[in-house]
C-alpha positions in Angstrom: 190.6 87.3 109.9 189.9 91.0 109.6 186.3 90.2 110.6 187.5 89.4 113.9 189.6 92.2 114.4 186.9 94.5 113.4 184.4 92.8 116.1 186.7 93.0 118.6 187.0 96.9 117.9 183.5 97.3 117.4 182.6 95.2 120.9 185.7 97.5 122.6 183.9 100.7 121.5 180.2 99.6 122.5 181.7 98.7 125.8 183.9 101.9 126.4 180.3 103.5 125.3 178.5 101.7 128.0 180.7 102.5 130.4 181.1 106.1 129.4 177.0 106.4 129.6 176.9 104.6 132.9 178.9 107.1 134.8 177.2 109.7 133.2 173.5 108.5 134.3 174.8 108.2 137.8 176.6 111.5 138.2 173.7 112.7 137.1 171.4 110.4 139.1 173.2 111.8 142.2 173.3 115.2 141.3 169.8 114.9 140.6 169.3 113.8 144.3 171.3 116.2 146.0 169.4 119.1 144.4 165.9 117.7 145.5 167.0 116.7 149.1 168.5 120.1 149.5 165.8 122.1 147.6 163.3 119.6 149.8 164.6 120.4 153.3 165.0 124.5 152.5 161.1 124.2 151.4 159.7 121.2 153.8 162.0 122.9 157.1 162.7 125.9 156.5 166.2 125.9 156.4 168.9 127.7 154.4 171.1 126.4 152.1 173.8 126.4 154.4 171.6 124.8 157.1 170.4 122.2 154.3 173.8 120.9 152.7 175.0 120.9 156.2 172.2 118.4 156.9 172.9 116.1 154.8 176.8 116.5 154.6 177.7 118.1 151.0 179.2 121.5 150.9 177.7 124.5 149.3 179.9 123.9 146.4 179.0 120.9 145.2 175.4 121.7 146.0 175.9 124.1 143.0 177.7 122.0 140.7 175.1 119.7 141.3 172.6 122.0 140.0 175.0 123.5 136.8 175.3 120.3 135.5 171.4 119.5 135.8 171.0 122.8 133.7 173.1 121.4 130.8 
């Protein structure tokens, strides 16, 4: 019986894991996009920062967190 118990936990904790690492990758994955497509239109147009986030609708801001949490 305490076999079961301890599978149970063990399947909880790899799923909670999972889950955990799954938002992770895609906050990541879309701060990872952000920064390009910003860092692509400033280089490819010619435009500021300003110009760029306001081109593809994100404000300055998150433009930056974007890129703090890409540096960690």
């Amino acid at each position: 019986m305490g076999g079961r118990i301890l599978e149970y936990e063990t399947k909880t904790i790899l799923r909670q894991g999972y889950n955990q690492g799954l938002s992770q990758g895609l906050s990541q994955g879309t701060g990872q996009t952000r920064v390009s497509d910003i860092d692509s239109l400033m280089k490819n147009l010619g435009l500021t920062l300003d110009e760029a986030c306001r081109a593809i609708g994100i404000t300055r801001d998150d433009y930056q967190s974007a890129k703090e949490m890409l540096q960690e």
